[in-house]
Structures are given as structure tokens and as C-alpha cells.
C-alpha positions as CSV (number, residue, x, y, z in Angstrom):
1,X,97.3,72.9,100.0
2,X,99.2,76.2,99.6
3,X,97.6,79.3,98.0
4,X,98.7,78.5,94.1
5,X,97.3,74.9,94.1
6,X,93.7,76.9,96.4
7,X,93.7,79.6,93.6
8,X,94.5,77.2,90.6
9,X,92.0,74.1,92.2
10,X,89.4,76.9,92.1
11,X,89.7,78.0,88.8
12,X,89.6,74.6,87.6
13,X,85.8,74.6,88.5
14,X,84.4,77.7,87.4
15,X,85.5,81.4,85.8
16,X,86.7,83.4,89.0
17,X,86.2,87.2,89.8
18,X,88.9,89.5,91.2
19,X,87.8,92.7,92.5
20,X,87.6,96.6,91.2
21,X,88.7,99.9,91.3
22,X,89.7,101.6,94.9
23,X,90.3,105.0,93.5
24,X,87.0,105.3,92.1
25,X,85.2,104.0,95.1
26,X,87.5,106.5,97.5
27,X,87.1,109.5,95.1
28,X,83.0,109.0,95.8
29,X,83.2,109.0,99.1
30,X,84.6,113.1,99.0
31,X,87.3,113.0,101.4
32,X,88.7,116.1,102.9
33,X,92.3,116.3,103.6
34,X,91.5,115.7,107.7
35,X,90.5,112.2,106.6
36,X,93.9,110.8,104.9
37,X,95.9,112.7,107.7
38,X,93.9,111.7,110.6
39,X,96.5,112.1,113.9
40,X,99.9,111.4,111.7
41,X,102.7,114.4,112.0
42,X,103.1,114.7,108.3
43,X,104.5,117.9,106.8
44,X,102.8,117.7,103.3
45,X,99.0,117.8,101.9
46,X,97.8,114.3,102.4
47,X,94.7,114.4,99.5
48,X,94.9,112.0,97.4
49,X,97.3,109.6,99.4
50,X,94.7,106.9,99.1
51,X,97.2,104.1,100.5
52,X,97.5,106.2,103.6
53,X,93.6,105.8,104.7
54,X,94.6,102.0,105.7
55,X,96.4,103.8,109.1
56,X,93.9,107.0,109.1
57,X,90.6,105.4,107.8
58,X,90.3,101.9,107.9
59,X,87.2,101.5,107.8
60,X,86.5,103.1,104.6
61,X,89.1,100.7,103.2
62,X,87.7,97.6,105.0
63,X,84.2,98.7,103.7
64,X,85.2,98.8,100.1
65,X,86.9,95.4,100.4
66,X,83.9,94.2,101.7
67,X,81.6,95.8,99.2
68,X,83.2,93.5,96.6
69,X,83.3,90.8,98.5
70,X,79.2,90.7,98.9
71,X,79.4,92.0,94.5
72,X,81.1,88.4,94.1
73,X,84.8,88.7,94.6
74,X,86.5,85.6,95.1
75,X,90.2,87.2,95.3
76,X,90.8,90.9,96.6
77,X,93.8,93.1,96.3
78,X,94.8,96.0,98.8
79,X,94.3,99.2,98.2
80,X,98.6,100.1,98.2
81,X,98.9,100.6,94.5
82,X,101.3,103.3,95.7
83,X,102.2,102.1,99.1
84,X,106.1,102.6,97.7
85,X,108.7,104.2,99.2
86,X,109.2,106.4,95.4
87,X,105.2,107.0,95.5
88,X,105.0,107.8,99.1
89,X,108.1,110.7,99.1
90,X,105.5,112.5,96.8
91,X,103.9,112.8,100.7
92,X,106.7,113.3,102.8
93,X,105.4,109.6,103.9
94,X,108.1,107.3,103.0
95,X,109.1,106.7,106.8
96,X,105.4,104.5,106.5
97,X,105.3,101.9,104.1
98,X,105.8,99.0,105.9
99,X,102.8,99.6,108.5
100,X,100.4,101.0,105.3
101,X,101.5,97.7,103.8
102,X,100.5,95.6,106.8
103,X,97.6,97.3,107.6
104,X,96.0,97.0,104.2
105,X,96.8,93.5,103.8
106,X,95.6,93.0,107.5
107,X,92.5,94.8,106.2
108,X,92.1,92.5,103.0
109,X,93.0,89.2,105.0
110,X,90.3,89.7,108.0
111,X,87.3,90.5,105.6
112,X,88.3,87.8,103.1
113,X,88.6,85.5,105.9
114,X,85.2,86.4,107.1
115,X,83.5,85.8,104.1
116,X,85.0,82.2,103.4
117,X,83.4,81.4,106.9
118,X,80.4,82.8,106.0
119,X,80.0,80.5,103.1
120,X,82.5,77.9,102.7
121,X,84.0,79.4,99.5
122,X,87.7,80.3,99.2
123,X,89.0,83.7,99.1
124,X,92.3,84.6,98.1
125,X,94.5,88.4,99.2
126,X,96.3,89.7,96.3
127,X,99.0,92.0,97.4
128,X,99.0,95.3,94.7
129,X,102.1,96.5,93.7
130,X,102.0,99.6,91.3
131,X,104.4,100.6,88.6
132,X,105.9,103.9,90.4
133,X,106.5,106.9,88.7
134,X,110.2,105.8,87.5
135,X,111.1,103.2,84.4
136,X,114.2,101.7,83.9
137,X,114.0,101.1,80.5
138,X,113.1,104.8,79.4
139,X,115.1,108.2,79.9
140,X,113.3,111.0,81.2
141,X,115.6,113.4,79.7
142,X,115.0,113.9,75.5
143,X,118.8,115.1,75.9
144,X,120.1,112.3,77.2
145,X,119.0,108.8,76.3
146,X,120.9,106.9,78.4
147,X,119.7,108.8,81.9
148,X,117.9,106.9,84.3
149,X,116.2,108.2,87.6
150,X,116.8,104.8,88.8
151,X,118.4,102.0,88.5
152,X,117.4,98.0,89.0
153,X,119.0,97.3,92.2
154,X,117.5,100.7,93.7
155,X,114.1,99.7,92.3
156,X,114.4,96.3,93.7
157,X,114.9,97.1,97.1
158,X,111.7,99.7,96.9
159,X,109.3,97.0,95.4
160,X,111.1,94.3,98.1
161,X,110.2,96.6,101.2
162,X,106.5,97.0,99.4
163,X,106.6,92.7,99.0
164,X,107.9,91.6,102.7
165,X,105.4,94.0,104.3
166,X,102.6,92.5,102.3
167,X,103.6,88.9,103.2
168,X,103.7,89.8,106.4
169,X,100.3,91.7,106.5
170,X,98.8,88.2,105.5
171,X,98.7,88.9,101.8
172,X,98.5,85.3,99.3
173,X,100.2,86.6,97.0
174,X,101.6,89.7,95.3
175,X,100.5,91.4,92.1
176,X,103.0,93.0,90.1
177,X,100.1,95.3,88.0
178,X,100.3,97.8,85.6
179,X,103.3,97.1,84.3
180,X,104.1,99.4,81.7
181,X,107.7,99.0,81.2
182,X,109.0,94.9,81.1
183,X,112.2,96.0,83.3
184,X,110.8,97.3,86.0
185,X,108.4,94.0,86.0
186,X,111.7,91.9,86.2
187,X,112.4,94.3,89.5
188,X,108.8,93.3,90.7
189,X,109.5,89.2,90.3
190,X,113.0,89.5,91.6
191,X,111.6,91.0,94.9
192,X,109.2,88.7,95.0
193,X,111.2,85.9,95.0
194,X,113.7,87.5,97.4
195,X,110.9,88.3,99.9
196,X,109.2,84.8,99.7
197,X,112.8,82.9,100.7
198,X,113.6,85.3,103.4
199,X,109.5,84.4,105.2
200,X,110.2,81.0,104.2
201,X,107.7,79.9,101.4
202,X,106.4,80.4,98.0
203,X,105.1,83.7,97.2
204,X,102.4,83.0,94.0
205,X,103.4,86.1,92.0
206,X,100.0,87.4,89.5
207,X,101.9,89.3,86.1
208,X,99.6,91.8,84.9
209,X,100.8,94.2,82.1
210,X,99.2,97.4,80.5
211,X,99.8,98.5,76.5
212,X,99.6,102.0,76.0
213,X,97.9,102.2,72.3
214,X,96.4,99.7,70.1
215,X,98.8,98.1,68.8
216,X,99.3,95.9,72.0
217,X,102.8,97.2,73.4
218,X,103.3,98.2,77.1
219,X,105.5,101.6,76.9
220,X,108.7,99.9,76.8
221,X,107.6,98.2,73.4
222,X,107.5,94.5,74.2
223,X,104.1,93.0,72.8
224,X,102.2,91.1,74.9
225,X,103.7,88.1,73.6
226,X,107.2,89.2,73.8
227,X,106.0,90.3,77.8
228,X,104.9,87.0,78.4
229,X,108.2,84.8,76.9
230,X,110.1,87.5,79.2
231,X,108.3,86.9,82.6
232,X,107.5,83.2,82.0
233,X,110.3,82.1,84.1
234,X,108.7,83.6,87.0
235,X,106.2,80.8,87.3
236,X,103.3,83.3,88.0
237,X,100.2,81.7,89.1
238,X,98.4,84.4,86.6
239,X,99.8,86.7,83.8
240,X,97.1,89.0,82.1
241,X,96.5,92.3,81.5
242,X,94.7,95.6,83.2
243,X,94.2,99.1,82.9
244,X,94.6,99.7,79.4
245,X,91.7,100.7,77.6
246,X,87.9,99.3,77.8
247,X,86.8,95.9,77.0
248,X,86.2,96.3,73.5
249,X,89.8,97.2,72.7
250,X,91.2,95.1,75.1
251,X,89.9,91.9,73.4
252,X,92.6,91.2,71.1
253,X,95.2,91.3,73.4
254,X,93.8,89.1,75.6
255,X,93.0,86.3,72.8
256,X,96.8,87.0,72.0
257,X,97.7,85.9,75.7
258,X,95.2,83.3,76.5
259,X,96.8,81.5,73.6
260,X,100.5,80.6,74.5
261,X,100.1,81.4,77.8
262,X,100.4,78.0,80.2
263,X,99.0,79.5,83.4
264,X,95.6,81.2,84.1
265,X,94.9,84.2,82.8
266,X,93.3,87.1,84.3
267,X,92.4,90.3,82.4
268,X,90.9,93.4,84.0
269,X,89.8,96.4,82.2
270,X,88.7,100.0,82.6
271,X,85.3,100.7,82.2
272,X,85.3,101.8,78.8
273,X,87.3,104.9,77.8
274,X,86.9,107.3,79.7
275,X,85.3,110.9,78.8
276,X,86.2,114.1,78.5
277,X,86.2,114.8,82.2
278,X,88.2,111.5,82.9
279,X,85.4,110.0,84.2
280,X,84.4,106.9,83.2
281,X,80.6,105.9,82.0
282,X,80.0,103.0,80.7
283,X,77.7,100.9,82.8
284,X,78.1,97.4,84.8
285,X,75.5,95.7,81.8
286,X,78.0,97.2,79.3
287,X,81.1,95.8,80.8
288,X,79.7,92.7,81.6
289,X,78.1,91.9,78.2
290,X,81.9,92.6,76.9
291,X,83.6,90.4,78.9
292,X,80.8,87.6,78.8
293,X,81.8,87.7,75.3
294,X,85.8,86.8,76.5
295,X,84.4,83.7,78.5
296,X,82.6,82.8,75.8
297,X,85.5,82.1,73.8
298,X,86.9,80.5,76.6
299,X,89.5,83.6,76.5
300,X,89.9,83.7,80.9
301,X,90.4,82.4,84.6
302,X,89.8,85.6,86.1
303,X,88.5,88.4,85.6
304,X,87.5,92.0,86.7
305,X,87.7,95.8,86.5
306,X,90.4,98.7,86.7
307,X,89.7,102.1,86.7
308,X,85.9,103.3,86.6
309,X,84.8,100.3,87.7
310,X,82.9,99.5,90.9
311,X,81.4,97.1,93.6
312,X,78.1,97.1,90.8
313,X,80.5,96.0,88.0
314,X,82.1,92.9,89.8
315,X,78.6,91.9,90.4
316,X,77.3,92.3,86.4
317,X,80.1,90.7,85.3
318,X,79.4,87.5,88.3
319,X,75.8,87.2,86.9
320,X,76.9,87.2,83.1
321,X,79.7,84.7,83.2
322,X,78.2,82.3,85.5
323,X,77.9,78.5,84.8
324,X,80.5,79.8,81.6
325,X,83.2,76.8,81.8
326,X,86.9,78.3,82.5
327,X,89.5,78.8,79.8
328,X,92.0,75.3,79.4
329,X,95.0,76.0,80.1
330,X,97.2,74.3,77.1
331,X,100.1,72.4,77.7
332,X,103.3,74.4,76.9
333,X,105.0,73.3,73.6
334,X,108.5,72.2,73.6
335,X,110.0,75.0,72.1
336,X,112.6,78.0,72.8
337,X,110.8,81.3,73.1
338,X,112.8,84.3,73.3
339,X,111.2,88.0,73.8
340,X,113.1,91.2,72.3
341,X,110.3,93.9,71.6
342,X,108.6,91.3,69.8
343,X,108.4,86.8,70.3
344,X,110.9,84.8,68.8
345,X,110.3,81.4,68.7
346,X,112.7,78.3,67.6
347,X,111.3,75.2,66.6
348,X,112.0,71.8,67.8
């Protein structure tokens, strides 16, 4: 059996948990610039370049991987959110994102491995791509509406450098995340499928989006239905949504989803909103007893936490939803579904 049919065989059985936030976990740990530059000739200030610590500090990367692992996580991701070749110019770093790439997957792959031998149960590497900093559907210029810093082929080839350097680091499959504008997703799943012929197999994509205000619209407009009709194609092996906002005000969205969508769904939120500082508060009983609430419903596959959350979440949350059956996931009606900025659906 191949990773989709592991991952979807799993999730037949029982809800499954995915993992947290890296940045949070790195920001505790107080870094000093000497730490994400270790021995590399790089001209620019390196704080902050959390995706470099996979060549500089591995082990504070494998350790956080790890720390989930033991919190409950049956599927990790690596920590190269940014590991782009857009993100990493921001660090004179660019020349690097293949070996951050298949270090971090290398990272991911050992100390999942380890802990399915430990105990029998499967674990799964979700390669994380980020957004970057550039959208294709949006101008950056007020002046000029039809400007673009980038265009689709461009972005292609950055997210299919990120993708074949995953694979090859030993990554199940890749995670398009964060997706806040629905082109730059299509970029994401055309790479993917590009990188997966050229190493041979299938390449399990996971879809997540994030809305940018209540009203359930990523910043490109699309509404999580309209996201969904647009990406369906891709046969991801999850589609869900992240980031966002807390679990409170994430809820609706993710009813919205979990009904059409024919595929598991797997939502992961912040914890809470955050404060004043941008830090984030709400506790690992607070989060859990919110998303308990989701598998009560019968709402998710998978879930998990984004920003603010920690090794201490994963774990709540794995205590509250345990022995809570898995969402069914319908059988896909026999209809045309289109996807402007909102659904449109013809019947029979």
C-alpha cells in the first residue's frame, strides 16, 4: 500500500492528529543569530530564517518533531514553510533550498520512522509548502491593477524546486498550506504533479486554505466552497483549512467544507486570536474542548494547530477526541460544480 491508501486506511479507524506550530516552538528556544548561521558564508542577518536551522541546528528541529511525535502526532510536517527560493532571497540564501529541503524532510522521515517502530502505528511526513510573499491574483501596486511581481510559470518553477527536494528528502506527501490566494494554490498542485512524474510516483497532495475575515474568503475572494470546486481536480488526499483565526471562528468554515467535500478533511487552527503583543494565550484545555466539539459533529479526519500552538496542544486535543468516530466521507454527487469567487453548481 502507497502513502494515500496508509493515510486514508488510518483515518478510516479513528480521528487522526497532525502536528503544531514550529515558529512558536523555535521562538521559545531564544536563538541568537550564531545559531541559524552556524559555519554557512552567508552575507545577510540569518534571525529569523527558521528553515535554515535544518543545515545549522538540527537537532533543535529534530527535537521539536519529536516532541509532537511523543504529544500524539500521527503525521508531521517540516519545518520549510519558507524553504523557497522567493522566501529565502529575503536571506541571501536562495543558493540553499534544495539541501534545507532535504534535510528537513530527512529530519521528519528518521524520527517518524522511529516512532512507527517503536509502536507499530503509522506515521506519515507532510512536506510544508508556504504561500511566499507574492500572489498572482493580486497587484501590489494601487496604481496599477494589472501588475504582478510574478507570474504562474515563475511561481511554478519556485514551488517545483521546493516539491522535488521534499520527495527526495523522504517526504509522503506535500502540503500546499496557507493558501491565501486560489492561483498561487493552482501553482502549488501543478508542481506537485510535475515533481511526482519526474521521481516516478504519486505525490498525495494535502490542500489547506486560510480566509482572511469572517466571512470565509481566502484574500483572493474565493469562499471556501468556491476553493474547494477549484482544487478538486487535484485529487488531494486532504483539503481543509489552517491558520486563520481560533477555533471558535473557524467552525463554520469547516462545517461548510466537511460537507461537499469527498476526501478527508483536516482543519488546523491558531490558538485563539492572538493578543495585543501577538502572542497567543489560549490554553491546550481551551483548544481542545473547541475542537472536541468539531469531532463531535463528525466535522474532521485530522486535525491540529497553527500558530500559538504547541507539543501540549497536540496532546489536549489527542485526549479530548479520542474513541470520537471519524467524519464519513460522502459520496460525491453527480453534478457540475464550478468555482468563480463563489460555487456554482448545475444540477443533473
Amino acid at each position: 500500500m502507497n502513502a494515500r491508501a496508509n493515510l486514508i486506511e488510518a483515518a478510516r479507524e479513528r480521528i487522526l492528529l497532525t502536528d503544531g506550530a514550529f515558529g512558536t516552538e523555535i521562538q521559545d528556544r531564544k536563538l541568537a543569530e550564531r545559531d541559524y548561521r552556524g559555519s554557512l558564508d552567508l552575507g545577510r542577518d540569518q534571525k529569523g530564517n527558521n528553515d535554515i536551522l535544518a543545515l545549522t541546528r538540527p537537532d533543535i528541529v529534530d527535537e521539536i518533531t519529536r516532541a509532537y511525535l511523543a504529544a500524539g502526532s500521527d503525521i508531521v510536517s517540516t519545518n520549510t514553510f519558507s524553504a523557497n527560493r522567493i522566501s529565502q532571497a529575503d536571506y541571501g540564501a536562495e543558493h540553499l533550498v534544495g539541501e534545507i529541503n532535504r534535510a528537513s524532510a530527512a529530519i521528519a522521515r528518521k524520527a517518524a520512522d522511529e516512532a512507527e517502530a517503536a509502536d507499530g502505528r503509522a506515521r506519515f511526513v507532510a512536506g510544508a509548502i508556504g504561500p511566499t510573499n507574492k500572489t498572482l491574483s493580486l497587484s501590489p501596486n494601487v496604481n496599477d491593477p494589472g501588475y504582478r511581481e510574478i507570474d504562474f510559470d515563475a511561481l511554478k518553477q519556485v514551488y517545483l524546486e521546493q516539491a522535488e527536494a521534499l520527495i527526495e528528502g523522504g517526504a509522503d506527501f506535500i502540503l500546499i498550506e496557507t493558501i491565501f490566494d486560489t492561483l498561487n494554490a493552482k501553482a502549488g498542485i501543478m508542481a506537485t504533479i510535475e515533481a511526482g512524474r519526474r521521481a516516478g510516483r504519486d505525490v498525495p497532495m494535502m490542500i489547506s486554505m486560510t480566509i482572511t475575515d469572517l466571512s470565509g474568503r481566502n484574500l483572493s475572494g474565493h469562499t471556501v466552497e468556491a476553493f474547494w470546486y477549484a482544487v478538486r481536480h487535484a485529487r488531494p488526499v486532504t483539503i481543509g483549512l489552517n491558520c486563520s483565526f481560533g477555533a471558535q471562528q473557524l467552525r463554520p468554515h469547516v462545517q461548510a467544507l466537511a460537507q461537499i467535500a469527498d476526501t478527508l478533511v483536516m482543519a488546523y487552527p491558531n490558538a485563539g486570536l492572538p493578543n495585543e503583543l501577538g502572542g497567543y494565550d489560549e490554553r491546550p484545555e481551551q483548544t481542545a474542548a473547541l475542537v472536541r466539539a468539531w469531532a463531535e459533529r463528525g466535522l474532521v479526519n485530522i486535525l491540529g494547530g497553527c500558530c500559538g500552538s504547541t507539543p501540549a496542544h497536540i496532546a489536549a486535543i489527542a485526549e479530548a477526541v479520542a474513541g470520537l468516530p471519524p467524519r464519513r466521507v460522502p459520496e460525491a454527487p453527480r453534478l457540475t460544480c464550478l468555482a468563480g469567487l463563489e460555487p456554482m453548481v448545475l444540477a443533473a
